[in-house]
N, C-alpha and C positions, 0 to 999 in steps of 0.2 A: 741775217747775213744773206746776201744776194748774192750767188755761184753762178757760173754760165754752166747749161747743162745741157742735152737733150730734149726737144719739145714734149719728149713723152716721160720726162722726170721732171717732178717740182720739188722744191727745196721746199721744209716744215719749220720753225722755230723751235726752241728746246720745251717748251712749254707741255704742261700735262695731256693738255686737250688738241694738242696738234702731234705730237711725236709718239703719244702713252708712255713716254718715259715719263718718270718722276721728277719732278722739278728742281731743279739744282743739281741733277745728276752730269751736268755736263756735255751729255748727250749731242748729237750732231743727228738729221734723218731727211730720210729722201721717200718721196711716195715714188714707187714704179708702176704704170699703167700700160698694158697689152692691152690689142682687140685682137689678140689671138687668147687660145688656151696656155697658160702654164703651168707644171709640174714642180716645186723647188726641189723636195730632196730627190726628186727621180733623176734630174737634170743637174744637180751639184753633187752625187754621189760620190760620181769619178773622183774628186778632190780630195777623196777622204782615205788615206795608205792603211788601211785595216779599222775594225770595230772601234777603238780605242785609240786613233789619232790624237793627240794629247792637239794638235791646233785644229779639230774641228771637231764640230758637234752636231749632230743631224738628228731631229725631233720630229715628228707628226707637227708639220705646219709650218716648221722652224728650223734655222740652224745657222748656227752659230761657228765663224772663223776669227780666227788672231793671226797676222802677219804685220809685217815691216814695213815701210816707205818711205821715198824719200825722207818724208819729213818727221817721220818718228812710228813707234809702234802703235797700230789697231786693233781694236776690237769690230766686228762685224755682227751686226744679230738680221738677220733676213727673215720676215714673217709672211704668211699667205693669208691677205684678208679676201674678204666677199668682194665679188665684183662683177658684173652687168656680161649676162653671158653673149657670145663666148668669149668674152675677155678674159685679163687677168689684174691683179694689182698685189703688189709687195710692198712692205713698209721697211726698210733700210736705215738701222741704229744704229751710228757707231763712237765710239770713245776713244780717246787716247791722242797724242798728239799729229799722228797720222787722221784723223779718221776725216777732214773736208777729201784727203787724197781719197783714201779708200772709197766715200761715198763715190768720189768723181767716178770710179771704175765701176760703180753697180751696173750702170747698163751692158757694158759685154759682158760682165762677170752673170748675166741672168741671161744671155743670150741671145740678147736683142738682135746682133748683128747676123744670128745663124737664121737666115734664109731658109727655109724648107718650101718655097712656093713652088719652084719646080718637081720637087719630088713628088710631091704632093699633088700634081695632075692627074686625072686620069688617064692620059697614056701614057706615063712615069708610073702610075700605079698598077698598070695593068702586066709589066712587064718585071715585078717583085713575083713570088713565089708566094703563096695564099698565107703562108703560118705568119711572111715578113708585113705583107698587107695587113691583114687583122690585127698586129702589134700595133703596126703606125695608129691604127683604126681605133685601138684603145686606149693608146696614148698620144695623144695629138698636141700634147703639155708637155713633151720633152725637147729638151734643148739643149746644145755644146756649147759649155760656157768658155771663156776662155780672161783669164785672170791675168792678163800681163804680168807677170811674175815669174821672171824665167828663174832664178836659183833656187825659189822656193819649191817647182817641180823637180828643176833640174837634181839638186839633191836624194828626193826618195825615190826618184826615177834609178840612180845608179848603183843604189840599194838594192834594187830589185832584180839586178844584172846575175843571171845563172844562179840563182838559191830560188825557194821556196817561199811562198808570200808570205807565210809563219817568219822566218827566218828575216826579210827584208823589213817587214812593218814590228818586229821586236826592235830592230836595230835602230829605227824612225824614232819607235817611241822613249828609247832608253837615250840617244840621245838630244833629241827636241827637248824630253825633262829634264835632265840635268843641265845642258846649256843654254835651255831656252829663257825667254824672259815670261812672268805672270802676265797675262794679257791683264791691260786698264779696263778698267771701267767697272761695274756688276758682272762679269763675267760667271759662265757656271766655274765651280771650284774645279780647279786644276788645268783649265784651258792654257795654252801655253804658245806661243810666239815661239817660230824657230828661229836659230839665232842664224844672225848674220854673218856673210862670208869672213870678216874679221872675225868672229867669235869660231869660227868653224877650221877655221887656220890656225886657230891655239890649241884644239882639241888634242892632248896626247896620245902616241901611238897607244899605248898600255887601256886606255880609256875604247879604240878602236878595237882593240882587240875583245874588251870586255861585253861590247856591242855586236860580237859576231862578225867584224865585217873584216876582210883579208887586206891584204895591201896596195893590189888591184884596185877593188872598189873607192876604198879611202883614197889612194892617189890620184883617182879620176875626179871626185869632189875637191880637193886641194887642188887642183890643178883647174877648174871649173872656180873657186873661188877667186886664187888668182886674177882671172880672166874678170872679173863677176862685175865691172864697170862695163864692159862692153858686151857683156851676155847679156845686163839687161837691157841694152839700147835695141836689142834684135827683138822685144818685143814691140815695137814699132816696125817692124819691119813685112814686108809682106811675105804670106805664104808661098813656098815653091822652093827647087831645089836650089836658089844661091842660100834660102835660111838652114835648109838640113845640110851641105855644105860646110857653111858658116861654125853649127853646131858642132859638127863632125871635125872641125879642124882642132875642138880639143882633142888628145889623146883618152880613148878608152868611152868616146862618147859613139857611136855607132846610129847606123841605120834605124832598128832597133828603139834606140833611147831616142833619138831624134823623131821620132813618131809620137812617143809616148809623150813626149813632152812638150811637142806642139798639139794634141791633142787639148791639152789643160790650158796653155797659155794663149792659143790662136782659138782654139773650139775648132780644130781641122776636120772638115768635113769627106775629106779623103783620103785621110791621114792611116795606113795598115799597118799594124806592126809585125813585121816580117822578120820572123827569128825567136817568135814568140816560142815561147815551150809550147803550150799548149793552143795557142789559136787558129792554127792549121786544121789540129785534125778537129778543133769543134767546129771552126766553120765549115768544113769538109764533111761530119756529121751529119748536123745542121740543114746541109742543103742537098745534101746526096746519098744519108746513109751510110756513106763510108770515110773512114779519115783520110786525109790527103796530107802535100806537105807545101810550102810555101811556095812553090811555080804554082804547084796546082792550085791552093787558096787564090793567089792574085788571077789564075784565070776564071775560076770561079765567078769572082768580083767582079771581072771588066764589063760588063755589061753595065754594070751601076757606077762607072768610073767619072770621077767626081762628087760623088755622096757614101763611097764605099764605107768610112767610118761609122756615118748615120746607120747604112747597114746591118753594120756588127752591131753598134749598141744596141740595134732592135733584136737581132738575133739572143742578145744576152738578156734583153728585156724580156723577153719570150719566154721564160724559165727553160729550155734547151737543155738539156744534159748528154755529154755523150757517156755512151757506155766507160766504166770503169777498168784497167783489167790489172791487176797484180795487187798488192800490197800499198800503201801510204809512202812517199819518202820520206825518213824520219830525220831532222836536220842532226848533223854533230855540233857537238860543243866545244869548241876549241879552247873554252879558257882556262881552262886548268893547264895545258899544255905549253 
């Protein structure tokens, strides 16, 4: 099958010796080819709402996603083969009725479109802070991908509104499993499809509740579904503030979520998330020693204004820790009550 693609993706036939799928398996696959360095699970991390995201898989080499399209559910398997340095190349499998859409998306979905030429000068580098330089330095493979897939972040993003990441990526996985669909194809067991905004609009409250999440949260997802024909047209849409805007004109989606989740679906390279519990005072840490809070994070930032995102993930790449001080917060359990 002949696809229009990208010059630097070629389409493979389903064959043994062209895809490494096994033959008859169905399989659909795309070679990706960089003359830069890439990273996958360094650079698809972010995609993944806790260790055990029931629709993604991240492996030394490998990883594996299931989601929705137009045209029906996929499977995605992403491998990192050898490639002529400094390049890179990925081998892109996928199954399911979706999966010609899905392959379409590999290229920004690896980051093709995320530019780092400018930062990447030396008098762009010279004006980074030595711990953020040596990061980039070590990792010169990392990349913001961005998945057009606005419900698919939009959801675990509003999950994660005021609770605890324990608390938000339980509520992800209990229910992704139960209403998700099995992802097609050889799939690792238990990989899961989350389900689509009609399947997400049946969910009963009683079910909502059993998943941790208050009525807040749930009503800004039903409400976000609702919308979910023209949420996803804004992932064509360009970055800047008519899209956070646009976003923000659901009820209960905020500044805040609107970062987070043009992050995943644009690969925003200047994208802060302002409101964060914690990213103030790490990057305030981070870069100064002391914690700060969100005026002061973004003045921190402005210097690198237009790469600020790229930033932070280098700051989090960095292994960073700020100091700890009190106790754990330990989430309640609401459902017995």
């Amino acid at each position: 099958m002949l696809l229009s693609v990208p010059a630097s993706v070629s389409f493979q036939s389903r064959s043994a010796s062209s895809s490494g799928a096994a033959p008859g398996d169905g399989s659909l696959s795309v070679r990706w080819d960089s003359d830069r360095p890439y990273r996958l699970a360094q650079s698809l991390g972010i995609l993944a709402h806790g260790g055990k995201d029931p629709s993604v898989r991240i492996g030394p080499g490998v990883v594996w996603l299931a989601f929705s399209t137009p045209r029906g559910d996929a499977t995605l398997a992403l491998t990192e083969q050898p490639a002529p340095a400094p390049g890179a190349r990925v081998l892109a499998r996928a199954w399911g009725p979706g999966a010609e859409a899905a392959l379409a998306g590999v290229p920004a979905l690896l980051g093709e479109h995320d530019d780092w030429t400018t930062f990447d000068t030396p008098d762009f580098t010279a004006t980074l802070p030595a711990g953020v330089a040596e990061t980039r330095r070590r990792n010169p493979g990392l990349r913001l991908p961005a998945t057009g897939r606005m419900l698919d972040s939009i959801v675990p993003v509003v999950l994660e509104q005021k609770v605890t990441a324990m608390e938000a990526y339980y509520a992800w996985r209990y229910l992704v499993t139960k209403y998700g669909a099995p992802a097609p194809g050889p799939a690792p067991a238990g990989l899961t499809v989350p389900p689509r905004a009609e399947t997400w609009r049946r969910i009963p409250s009683w079910e909502w509740h059993r998943a941790r999440v208050n009525s807040h949260r749930s009503g800004t997802i039903l409400r976000a579904c609702a919308a979910a024909s023209g949420l996803e047209r804004l992932a064509s849409a360009p970055l800047g503030a008519d899209l956070t805007a646009r976003l923000c004109s659901i009820s209960g989606i905020g500044p805040w979520s609107a970062a987070e989740i043009t992050q995943r679906t644009h690969g925003a390279p200047d994208s802060v998330s302002v409101g964060d519990y914690h990213l103030a005072a790490f990057v305030g840490a981070a870069l100064t020693g002391r914690r700060t809070d969100d005026a002061g994070m973004l003045a921190l930032l402005q210097p690198w204004h237009g790469h600020r995102q790229r930033v932070v993930r280098l700051l989090v790449l960095s292994g960073f820790r700020k100091q700890a001080y009190g106790p754990r917060l330990a989430p309640e359990d609401h459902r017995g009550r």
